[in-house]
DOPA-538528 format. One record per residue: residue number from 1; residue in three letters; z, y negated, x negated of N, C-alpha, C in turn. Coordinates in steps of 0.05 Angstrom, whole numbers, plus 5000, padded with zeros to 4 digits. Layout:
<drenro=NUM	pakol=ala	n.z=Z	n.y=Y	n.x=X	ca.z=Z	ca.y=Y	ca.x=X	c.z=Z	c.y=Y	c.x=X>;
...
***
This chain:
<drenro=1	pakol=unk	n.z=5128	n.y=4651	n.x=4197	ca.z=5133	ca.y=4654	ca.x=4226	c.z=5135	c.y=4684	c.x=4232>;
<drenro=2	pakol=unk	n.z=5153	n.y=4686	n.x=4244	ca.z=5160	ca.y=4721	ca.x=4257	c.z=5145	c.y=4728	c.x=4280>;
<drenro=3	pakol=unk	n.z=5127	n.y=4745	n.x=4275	ca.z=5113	ca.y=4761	ca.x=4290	c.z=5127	c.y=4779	c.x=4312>;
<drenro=4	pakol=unk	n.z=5124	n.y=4778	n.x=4337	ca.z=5137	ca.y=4794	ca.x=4356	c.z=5147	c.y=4819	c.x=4347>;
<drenro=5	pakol=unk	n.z=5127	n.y=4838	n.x=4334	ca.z=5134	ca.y=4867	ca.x=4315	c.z=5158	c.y=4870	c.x=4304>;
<drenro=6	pakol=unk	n.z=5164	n.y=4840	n.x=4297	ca.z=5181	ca.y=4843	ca.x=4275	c.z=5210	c.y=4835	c.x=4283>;
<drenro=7	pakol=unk	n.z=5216	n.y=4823	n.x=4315	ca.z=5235	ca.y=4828	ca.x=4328	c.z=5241	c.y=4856	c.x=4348>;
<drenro=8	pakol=unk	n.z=5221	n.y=4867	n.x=4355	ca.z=5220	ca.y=4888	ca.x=4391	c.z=5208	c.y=4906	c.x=4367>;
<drenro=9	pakol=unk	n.z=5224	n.y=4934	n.x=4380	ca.z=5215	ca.y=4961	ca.x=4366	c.z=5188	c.y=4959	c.x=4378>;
<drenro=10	pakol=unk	n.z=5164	n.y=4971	n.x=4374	ca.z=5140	ca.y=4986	ca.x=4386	c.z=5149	c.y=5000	c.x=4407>;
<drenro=11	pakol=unk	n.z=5140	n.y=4999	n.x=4430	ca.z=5140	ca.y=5025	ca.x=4454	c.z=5128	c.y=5050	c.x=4447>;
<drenro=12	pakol=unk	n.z=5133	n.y=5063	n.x=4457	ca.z=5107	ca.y=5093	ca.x=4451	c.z=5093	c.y=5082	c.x=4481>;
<drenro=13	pakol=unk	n.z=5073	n.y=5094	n.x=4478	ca.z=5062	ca.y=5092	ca.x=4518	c.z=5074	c.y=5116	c.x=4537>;
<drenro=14	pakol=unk	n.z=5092	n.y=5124	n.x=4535	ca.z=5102	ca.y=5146	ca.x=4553	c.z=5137	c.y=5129	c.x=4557>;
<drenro=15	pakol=unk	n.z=5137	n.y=5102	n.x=4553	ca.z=5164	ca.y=5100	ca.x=4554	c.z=5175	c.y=5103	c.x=4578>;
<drenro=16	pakol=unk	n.z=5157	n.y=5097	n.x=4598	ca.z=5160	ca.y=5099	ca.x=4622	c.z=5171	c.y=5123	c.x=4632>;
<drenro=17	pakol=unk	n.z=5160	n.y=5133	n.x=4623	ca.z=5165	ca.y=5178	ca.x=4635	c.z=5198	c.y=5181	c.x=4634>;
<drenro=18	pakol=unk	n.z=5207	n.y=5163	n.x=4623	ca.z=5240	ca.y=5177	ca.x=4606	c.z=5266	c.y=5173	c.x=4620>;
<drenro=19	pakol=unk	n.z=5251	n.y=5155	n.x=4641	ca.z=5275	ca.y=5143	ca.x=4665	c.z=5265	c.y=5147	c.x=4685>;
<drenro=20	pakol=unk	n.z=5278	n.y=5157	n.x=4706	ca.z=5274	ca.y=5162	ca.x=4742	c.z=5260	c.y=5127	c.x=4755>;
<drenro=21	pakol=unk	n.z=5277	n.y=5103	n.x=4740	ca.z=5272	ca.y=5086	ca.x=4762	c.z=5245	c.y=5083	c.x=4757>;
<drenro=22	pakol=unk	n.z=5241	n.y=5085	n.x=4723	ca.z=5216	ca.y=5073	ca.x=4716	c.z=5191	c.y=5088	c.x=4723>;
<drenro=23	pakol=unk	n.z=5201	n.y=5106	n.x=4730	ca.z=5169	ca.y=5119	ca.x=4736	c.z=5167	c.y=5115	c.x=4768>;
<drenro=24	pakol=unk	n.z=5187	n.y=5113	n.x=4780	ca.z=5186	ca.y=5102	ca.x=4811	c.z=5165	c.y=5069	c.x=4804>;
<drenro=25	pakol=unk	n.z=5174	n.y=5061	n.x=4795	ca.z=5166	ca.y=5023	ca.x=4791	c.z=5134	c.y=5036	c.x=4777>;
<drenro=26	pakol=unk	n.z=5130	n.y=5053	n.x=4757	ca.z=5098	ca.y=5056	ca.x=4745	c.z=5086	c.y=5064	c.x=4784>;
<drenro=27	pakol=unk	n.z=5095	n.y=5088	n.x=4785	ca.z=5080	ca.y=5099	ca.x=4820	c.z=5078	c.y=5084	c.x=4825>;
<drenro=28	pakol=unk	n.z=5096	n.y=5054	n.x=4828	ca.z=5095	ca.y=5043	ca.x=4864	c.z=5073	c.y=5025	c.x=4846>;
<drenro=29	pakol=unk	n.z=5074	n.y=5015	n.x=4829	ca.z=5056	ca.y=4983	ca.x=4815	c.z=5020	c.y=5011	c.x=4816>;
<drenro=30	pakol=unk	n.z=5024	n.y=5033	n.x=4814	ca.z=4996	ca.y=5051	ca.x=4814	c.z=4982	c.y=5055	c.x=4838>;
<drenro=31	pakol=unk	n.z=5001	n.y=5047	n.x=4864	ca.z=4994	ca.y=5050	ca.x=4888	c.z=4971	c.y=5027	c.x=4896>;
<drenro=32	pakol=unk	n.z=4961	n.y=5010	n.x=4875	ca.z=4936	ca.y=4992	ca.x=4878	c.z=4916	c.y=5003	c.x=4874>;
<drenro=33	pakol=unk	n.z=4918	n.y=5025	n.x=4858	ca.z=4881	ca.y=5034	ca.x=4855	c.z=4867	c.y=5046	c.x=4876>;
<drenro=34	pakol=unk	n.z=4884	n.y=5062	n.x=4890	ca.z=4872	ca.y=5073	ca.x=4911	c.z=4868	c.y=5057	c.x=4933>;
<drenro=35	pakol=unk	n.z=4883	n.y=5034	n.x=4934	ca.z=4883	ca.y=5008	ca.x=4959	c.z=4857	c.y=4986	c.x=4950>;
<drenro=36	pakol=unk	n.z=4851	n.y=4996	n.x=4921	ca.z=4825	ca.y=4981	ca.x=4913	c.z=4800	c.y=5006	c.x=4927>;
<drenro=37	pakol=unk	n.z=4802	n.y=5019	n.x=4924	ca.z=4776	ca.y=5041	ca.x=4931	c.z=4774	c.y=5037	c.x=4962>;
<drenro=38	pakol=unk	n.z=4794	n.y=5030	n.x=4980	ca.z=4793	ca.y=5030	ca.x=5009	c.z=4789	c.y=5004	c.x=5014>;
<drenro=39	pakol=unk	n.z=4793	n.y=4980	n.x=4998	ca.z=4783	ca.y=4954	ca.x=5010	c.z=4759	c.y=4951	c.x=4999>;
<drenro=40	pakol=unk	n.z=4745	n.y=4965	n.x=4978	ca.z=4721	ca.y=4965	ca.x=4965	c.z=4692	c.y=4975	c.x=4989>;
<drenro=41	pakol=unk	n.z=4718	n.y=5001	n.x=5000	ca.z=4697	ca.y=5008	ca.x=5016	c.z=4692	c.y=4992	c.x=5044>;
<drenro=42	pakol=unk	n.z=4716	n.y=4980	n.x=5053	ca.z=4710	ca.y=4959	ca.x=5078	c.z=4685	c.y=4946	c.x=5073>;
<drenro=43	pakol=unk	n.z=4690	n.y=4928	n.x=5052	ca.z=4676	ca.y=4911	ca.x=5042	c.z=4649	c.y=4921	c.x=5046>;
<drenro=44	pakol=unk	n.z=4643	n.y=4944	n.x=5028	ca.z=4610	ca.y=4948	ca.x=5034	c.z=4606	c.y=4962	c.x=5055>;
<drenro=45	pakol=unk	n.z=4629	n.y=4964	n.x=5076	ca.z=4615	ca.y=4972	ca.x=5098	c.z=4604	c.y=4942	c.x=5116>;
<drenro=46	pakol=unk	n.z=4630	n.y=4924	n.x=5112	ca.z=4603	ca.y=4902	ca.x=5124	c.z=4577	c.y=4894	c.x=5114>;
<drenro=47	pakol=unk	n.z=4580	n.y=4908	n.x=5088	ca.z=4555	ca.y=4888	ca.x=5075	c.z=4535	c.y=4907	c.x=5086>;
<drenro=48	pakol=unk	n.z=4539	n.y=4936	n.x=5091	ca.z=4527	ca.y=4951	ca.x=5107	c.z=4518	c.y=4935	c.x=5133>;
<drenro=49	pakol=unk	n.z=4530	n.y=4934	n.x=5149	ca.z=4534	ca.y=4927	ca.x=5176	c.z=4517	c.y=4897	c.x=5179>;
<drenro=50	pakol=unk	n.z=4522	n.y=4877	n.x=5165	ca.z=4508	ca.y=4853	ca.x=5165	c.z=4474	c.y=4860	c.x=5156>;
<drenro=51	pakol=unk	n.z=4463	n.y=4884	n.x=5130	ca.z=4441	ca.y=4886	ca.x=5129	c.z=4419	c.y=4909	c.x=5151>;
<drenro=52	pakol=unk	n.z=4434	n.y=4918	n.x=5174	ca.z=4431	ca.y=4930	ca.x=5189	c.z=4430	c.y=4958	c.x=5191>;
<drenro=53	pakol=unk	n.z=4416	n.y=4974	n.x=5213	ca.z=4426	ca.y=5003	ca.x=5224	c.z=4413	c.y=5023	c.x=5194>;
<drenro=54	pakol=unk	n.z=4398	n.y=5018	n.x=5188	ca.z=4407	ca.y=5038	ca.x=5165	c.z=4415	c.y=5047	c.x=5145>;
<drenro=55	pakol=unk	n.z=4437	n.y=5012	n.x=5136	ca.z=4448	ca.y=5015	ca.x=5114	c.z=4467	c.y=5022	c.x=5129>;
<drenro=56	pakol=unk	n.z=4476	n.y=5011	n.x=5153	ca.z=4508	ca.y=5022	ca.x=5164	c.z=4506	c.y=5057	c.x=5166>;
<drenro=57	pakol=unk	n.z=4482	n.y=5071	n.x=5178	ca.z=4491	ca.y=5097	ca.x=5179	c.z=4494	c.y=5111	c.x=5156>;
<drenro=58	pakol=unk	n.z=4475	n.y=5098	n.x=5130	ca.z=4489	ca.y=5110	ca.x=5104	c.z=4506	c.y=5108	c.x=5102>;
<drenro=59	pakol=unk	n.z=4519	n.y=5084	n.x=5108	ca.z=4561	ca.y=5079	ca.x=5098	c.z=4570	c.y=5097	c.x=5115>;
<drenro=60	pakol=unk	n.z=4560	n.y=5098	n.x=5143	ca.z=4579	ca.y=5113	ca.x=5155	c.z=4583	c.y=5150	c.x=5149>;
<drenro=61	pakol=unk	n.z=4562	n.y=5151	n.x=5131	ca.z=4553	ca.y=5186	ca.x=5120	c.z=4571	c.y=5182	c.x=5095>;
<drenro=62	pakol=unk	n.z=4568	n.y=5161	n.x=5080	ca.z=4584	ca.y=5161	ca.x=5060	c.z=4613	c.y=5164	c.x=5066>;
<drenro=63	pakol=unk	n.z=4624	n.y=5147	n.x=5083	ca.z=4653	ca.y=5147	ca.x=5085	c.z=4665	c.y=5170	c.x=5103>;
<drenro=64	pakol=unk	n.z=4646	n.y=5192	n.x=5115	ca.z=4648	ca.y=5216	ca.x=5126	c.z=4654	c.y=5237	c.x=5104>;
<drenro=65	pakol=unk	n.z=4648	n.y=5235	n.x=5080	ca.z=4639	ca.y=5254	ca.x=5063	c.z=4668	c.y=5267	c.x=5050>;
<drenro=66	pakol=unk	n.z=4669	n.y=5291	n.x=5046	ca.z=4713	ca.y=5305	ca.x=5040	c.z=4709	c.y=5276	c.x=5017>;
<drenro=67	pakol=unk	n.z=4700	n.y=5280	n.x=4991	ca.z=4720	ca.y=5262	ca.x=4970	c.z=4730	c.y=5242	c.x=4982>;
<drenro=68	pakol=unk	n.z=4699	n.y=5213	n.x=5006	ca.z=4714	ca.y=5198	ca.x=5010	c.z=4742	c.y=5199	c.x=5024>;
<drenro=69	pakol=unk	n.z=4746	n.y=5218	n.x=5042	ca.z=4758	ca.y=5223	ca.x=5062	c.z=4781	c.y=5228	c.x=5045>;
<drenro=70	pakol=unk	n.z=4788	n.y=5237	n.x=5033	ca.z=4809	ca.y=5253	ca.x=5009	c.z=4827	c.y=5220	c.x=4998>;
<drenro=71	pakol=unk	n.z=4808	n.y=5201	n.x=4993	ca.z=4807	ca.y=5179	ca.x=4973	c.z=4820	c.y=5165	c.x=4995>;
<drenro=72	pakol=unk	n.z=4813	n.y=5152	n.x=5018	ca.z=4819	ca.y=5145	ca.x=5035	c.z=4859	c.y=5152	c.x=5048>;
<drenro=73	pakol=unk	n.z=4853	n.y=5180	n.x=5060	ca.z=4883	ca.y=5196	ca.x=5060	c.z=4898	c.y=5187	c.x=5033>;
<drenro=74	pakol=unk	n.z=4894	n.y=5183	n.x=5012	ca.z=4908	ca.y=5172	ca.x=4987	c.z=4907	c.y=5146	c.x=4981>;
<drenro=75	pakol=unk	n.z=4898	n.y=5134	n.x=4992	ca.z=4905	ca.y=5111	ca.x=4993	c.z=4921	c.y=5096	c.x=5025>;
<drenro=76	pakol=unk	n.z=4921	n.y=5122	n.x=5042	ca.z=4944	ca.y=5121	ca.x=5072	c.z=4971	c.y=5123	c.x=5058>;
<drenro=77	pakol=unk	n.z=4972	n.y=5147	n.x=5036	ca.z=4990	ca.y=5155	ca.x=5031	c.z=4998	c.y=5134	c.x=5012>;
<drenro=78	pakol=unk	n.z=4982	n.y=5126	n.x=4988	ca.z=4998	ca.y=5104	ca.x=4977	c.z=5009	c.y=5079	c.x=4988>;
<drenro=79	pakol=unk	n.z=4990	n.y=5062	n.x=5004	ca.z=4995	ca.y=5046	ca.x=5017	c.z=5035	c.y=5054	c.x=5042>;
<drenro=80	pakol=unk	n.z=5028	n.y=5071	n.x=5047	ca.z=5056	ca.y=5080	ca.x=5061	c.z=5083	c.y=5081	c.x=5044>;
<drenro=81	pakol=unk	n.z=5076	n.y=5090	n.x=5015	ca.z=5100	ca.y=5091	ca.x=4996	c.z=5107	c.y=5062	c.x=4979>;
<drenro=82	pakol=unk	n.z=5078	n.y=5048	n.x=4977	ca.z=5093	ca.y=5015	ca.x=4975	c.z=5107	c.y=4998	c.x=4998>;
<drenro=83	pakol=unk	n.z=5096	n.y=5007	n.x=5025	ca.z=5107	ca.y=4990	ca.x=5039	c.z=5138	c.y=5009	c.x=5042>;
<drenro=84	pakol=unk	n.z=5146	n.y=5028	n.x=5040	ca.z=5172	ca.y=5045	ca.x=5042	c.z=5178	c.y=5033	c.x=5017>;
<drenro=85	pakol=unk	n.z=5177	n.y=5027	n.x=4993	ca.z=5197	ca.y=5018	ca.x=4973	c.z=5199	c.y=4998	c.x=4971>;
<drenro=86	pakol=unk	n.z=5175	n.y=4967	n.x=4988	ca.z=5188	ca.y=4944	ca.x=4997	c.z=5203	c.y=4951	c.x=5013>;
<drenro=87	pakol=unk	n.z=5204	n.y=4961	n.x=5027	ca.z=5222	ca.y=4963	ca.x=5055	c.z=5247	c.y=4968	c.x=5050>;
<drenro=88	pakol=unk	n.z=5259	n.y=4976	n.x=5023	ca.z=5272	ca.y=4984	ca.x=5017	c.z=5288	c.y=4960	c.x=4993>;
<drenro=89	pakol=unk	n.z=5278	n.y=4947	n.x=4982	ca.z=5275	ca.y=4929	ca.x=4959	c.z=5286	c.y=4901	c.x=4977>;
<drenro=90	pakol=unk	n.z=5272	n.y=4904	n.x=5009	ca.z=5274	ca.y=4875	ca.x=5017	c.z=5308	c.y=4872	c.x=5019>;
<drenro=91	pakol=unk	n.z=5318	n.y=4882	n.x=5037	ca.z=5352	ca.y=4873	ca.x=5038	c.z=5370	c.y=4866	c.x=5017>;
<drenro=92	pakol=unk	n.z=5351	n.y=4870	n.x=4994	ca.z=5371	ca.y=4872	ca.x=4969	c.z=5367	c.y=4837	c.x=4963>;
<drenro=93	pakol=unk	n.z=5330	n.y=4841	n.x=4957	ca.z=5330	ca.y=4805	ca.x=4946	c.z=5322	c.y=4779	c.x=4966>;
<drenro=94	pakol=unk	n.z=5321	n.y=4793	n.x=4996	ca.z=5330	ca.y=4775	ca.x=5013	c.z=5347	c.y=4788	c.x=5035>;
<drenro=95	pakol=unk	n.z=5368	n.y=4773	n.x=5035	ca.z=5381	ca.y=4785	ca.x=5051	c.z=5391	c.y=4771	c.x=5080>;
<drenro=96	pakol=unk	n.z=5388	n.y=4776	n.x=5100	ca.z=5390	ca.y=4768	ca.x=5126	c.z=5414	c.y=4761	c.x=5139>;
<drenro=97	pakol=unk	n.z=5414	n.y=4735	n.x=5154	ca.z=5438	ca.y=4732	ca.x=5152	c.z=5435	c.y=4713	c.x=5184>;
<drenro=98	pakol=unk	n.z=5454	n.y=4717	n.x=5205	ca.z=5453	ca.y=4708	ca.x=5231	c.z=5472	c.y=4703	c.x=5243>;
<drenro=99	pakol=unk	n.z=5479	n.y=4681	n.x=5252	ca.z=5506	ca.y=4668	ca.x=5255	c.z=5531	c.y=4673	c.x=5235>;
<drenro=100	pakol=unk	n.z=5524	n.y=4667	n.x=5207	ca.z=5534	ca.y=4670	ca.x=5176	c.z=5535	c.y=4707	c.x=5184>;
<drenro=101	pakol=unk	n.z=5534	n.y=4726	n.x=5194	ca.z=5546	ca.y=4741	ca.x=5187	c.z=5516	c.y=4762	c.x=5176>;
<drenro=102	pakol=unk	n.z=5516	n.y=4775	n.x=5151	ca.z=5495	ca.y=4787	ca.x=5141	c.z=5489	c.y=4816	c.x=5152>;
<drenro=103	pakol=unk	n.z=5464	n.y=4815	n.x=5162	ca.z=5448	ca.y=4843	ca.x=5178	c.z=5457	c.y=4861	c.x=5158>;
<drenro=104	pakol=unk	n.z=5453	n.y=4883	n.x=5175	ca.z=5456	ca.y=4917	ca.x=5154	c.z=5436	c.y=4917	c.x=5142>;
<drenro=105	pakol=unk	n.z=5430	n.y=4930	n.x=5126	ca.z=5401	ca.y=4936	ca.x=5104	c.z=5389	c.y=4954	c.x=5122>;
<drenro=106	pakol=unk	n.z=5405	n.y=4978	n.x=5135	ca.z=5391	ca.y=4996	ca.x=5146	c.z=5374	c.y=4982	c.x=5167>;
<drenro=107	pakol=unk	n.z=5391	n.y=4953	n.x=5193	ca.z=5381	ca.y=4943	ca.x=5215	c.z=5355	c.y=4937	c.x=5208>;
<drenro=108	pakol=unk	n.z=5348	n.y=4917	n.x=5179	ca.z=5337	ca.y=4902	ca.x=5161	c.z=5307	c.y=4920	c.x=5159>;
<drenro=109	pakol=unk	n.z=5311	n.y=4944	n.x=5144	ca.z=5301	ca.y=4977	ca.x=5146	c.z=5284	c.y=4983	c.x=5174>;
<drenro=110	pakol=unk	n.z=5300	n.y=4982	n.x=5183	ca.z=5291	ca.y=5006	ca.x=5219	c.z=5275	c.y=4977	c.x=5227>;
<drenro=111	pakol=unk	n.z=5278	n.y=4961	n.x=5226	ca.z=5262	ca.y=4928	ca.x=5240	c.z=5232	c.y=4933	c.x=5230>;
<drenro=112	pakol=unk	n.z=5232	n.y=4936	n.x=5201	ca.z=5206	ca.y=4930	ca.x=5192	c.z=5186	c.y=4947	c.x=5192>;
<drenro=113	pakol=unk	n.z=5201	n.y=4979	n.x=5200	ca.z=5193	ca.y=5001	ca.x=5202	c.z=5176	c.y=5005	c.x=5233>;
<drenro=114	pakol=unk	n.z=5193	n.y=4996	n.x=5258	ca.z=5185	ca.y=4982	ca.x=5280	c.z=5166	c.y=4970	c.x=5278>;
<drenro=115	pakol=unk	n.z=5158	n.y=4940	n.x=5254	ca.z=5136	ca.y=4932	ca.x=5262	c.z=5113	c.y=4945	c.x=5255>;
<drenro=116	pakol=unk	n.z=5119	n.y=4966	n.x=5238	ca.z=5091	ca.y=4977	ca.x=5221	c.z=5091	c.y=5000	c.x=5250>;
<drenro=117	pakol=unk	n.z=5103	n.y=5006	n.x=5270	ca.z=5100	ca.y=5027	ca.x=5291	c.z=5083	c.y=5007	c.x=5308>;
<drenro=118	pakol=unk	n.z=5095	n.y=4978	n.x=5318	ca.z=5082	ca.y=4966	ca.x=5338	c.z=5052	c.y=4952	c.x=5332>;
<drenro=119	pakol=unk	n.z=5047	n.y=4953	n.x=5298	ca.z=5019	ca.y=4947	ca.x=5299	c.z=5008	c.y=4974	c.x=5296>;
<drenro=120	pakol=unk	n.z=5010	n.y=4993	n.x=5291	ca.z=5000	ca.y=5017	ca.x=5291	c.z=4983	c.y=5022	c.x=5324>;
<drenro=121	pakol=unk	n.z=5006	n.y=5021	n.x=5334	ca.z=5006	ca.y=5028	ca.x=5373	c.z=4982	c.y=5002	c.x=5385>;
<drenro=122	pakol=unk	n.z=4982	n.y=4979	n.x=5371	ca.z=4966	ca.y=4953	ca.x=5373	c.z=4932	c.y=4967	c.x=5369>;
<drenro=123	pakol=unk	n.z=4929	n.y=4979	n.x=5348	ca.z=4913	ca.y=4981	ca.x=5340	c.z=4895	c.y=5007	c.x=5357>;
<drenro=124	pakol=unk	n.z=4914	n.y=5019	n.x=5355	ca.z=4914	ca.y=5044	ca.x=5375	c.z=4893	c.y=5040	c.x=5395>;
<drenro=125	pakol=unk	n.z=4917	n.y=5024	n.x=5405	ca.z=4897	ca.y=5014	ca.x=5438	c.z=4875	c.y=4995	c.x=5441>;
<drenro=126	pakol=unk	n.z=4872	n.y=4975	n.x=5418	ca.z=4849	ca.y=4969	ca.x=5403	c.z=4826	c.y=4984	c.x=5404>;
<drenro=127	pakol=unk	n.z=4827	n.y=5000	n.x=5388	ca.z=4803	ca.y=5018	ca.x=5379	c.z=4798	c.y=5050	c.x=5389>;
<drenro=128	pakol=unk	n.z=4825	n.y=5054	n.x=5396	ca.z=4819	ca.y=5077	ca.x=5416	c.z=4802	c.y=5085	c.x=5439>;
<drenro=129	pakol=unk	n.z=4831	n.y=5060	n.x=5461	ca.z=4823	ca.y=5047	ca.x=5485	c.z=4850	c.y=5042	c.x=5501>;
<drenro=130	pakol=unk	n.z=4851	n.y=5027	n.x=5516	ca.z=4883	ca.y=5029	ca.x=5531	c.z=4875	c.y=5051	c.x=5551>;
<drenro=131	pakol=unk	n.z=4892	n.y=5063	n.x=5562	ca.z=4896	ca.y=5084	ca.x=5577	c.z=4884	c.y=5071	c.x=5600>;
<drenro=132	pakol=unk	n.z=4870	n.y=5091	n.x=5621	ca.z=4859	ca.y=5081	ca.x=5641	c.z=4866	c.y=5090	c.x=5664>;
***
């Protein structure tokens, strides 16, 4: 029986590095670790929050502190560059289509871009406050 080896050359682990798209596709599939550190910390902030006031003010000293703060901003920023290269990916493998005639990619684009503005502004006034 033929062993995989013995059809597919070996990779080196840097195959990735050697092409533009592929290191776009390593970034965007890397943009989870830092989206793990920010839902990690949700998480124990409820578990903060449910065991009361002074596990929450430690979380809240903790998640004040530059690294977290740094970790956090990097995971704004990754989180923003996956949803920009779905955003970008969507028109291609679904593509929109309204009274047979197919949307622009850009319309497709600027739409979804809109909604990530209108829950932003949602949230805004959420947790801000609405203007008074």
């Amino acid at each position: 029986m033929r062993k995989p080896s013995d059809t597919f050359p070996t990779l080196k682990r840097t195959w990735w590095l050697k092409h533009r798209y592929f290191l776009a596709y390593m970034l965007r599939e890397a943009t989870v670790l830092p989206l793990v550190f920010f839902v990690a910390c949700l998480l124990a902030g409820i578990i903060a929050l449910l065991r009361g006031d002074a596990p929450w003010l430690g979380w809240l000293g903790f998640m004040g502190s530059p690294p977290v703060l740094l970790l956090n901003l990097l995971a704004l920023l990754a989180s923003l560059y996956h949803a920009w290269t779905f955003f970008q990916l969507f028109p291609r493998v679904m593509p929109l289509r309204i009274a047979g005639h197919a949307l622009p990619s850009q319309a497709i684009v600027a739409g979804q871009w809109a909604g990530v503005v209108v829950v932003l502004l949602l949230f805004l006034w959420l947790f801000v406050g609405a203007p008074r």
